[in-house]
N, C-alpha and C positions, 0 to 999 in steps of 0.2 A: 429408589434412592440412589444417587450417583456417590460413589465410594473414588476416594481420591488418592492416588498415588504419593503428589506433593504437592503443596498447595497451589491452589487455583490451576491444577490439569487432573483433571477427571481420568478415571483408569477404563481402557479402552473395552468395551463391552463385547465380546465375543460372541455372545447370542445373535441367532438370528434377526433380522430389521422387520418389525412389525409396520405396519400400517400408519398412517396419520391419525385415524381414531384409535387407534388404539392406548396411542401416548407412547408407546414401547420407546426405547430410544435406539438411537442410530450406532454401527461404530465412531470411536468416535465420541463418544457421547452427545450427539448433537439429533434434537429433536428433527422430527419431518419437518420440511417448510420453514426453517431457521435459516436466516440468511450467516454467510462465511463469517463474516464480523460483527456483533453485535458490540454494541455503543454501554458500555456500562460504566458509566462516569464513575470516577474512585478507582476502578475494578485492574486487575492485569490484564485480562479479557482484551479490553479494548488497545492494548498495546502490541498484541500480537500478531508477527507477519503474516503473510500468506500469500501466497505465489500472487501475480496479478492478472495470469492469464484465468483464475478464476473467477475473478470479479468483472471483466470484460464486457460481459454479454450482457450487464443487468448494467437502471441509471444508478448514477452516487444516488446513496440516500441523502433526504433532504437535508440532514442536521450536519453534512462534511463539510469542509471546503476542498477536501480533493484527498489523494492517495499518495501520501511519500513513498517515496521505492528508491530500491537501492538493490543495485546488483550483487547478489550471491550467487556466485560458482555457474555463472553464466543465464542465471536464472532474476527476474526481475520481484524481489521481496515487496509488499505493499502494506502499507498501517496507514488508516482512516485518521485525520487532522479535521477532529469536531470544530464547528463553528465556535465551540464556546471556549475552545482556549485561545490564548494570543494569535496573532493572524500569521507571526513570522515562521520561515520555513528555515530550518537548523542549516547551518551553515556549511555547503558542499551539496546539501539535497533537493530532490528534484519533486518538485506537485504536479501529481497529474489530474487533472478535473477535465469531467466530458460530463455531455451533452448529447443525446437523441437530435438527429438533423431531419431523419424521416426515417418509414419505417425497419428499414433494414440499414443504416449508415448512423455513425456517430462523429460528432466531433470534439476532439481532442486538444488540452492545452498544456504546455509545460510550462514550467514558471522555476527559473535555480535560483535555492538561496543562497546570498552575497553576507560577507560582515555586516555593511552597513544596510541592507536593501535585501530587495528580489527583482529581478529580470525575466522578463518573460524571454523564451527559452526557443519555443518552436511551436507552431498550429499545423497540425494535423486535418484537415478538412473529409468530413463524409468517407472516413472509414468502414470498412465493412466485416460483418462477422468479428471472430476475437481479434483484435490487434494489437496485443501485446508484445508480437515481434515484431511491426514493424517501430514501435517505438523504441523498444529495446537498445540498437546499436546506437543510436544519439543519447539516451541518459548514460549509457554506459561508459560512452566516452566520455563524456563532459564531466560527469564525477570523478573518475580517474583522472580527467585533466587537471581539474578543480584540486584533488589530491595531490600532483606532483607538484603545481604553484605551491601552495601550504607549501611542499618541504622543501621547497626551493626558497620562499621568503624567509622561512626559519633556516635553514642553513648561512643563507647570508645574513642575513639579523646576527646569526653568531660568529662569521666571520669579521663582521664590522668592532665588535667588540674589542 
């Protein structure tokens, strides 16, 4: 039975990692063979970041449309954007959705959300291995850019006042 600290985060399991038959579970609480993000409609679960250089190496799963990410402390945070909610991407952030090209390359798409819209952003072509850094310095900047417009609009919006 997983015993929870505070709601919807399971208390980290110090015991040894058993086996995949076994059931035992992981630190972590996270079973063998459980992918990083699981999709639990309703759930916190499903809202929770996670680095994206973990998610990298495997495809989206089918039910995404892609992985918002937003840079923390120089690091790229990622949350799954299910098919079944609205298609818009929050305003300032960035989707990345990829594709297997062939066996060892993938390709990459960015897409910024705008107020009124989204913009495709930048393609990446037949990546290899994790590439999470090289996408990194272009969402980073563009969100930060994205950010000083906002407080450059809003400061003149109240200067005009």
């Amino acid at each position: 039975m997983t015993t929870y600290d505070t709601p919807h985060r399971p208390r980290r399991d110090r015991s040894p990692v058993g086996s995949a038959s076994t059931g035992r579970w992981r630190r972590g609480g996270d079973k063998a063979g459980r992918p990083l993000l699981a999709l639990v409609p309703g759930s916190a679960a499903d809202r929770a970041p996670v680095e994206l250089s973990a998610l990298t190496r495997a495809p989206m799963p089918a039910d995404v449309r892609g992985a918002v990410v937003t840079p923390v402390r120089g690091r790229l945070m990622a949350t799954w954007l299910p098919l079944s909610e609205p298609s818009r991407i929050p305003q300032g952030r960035v989707l990345l959705s990829w594709t297997p090209a062939n066996a060892d390359r993938t390709d990459v798409t960015a897409r910024l959300g705008l107020a009124g819209a989204e913009t495709l952003l930048a393609v990446w072509p037949r990546l290899r291995g994790e590439w999470s850094a090289v996408v990194r310095p272009t969402v980073a900047e563009v969100t930060e850019l994205h950010a000083a417009l906002r407080l450059a609009t809003k400061v003149l919006d109240r200067l005009a006042e």
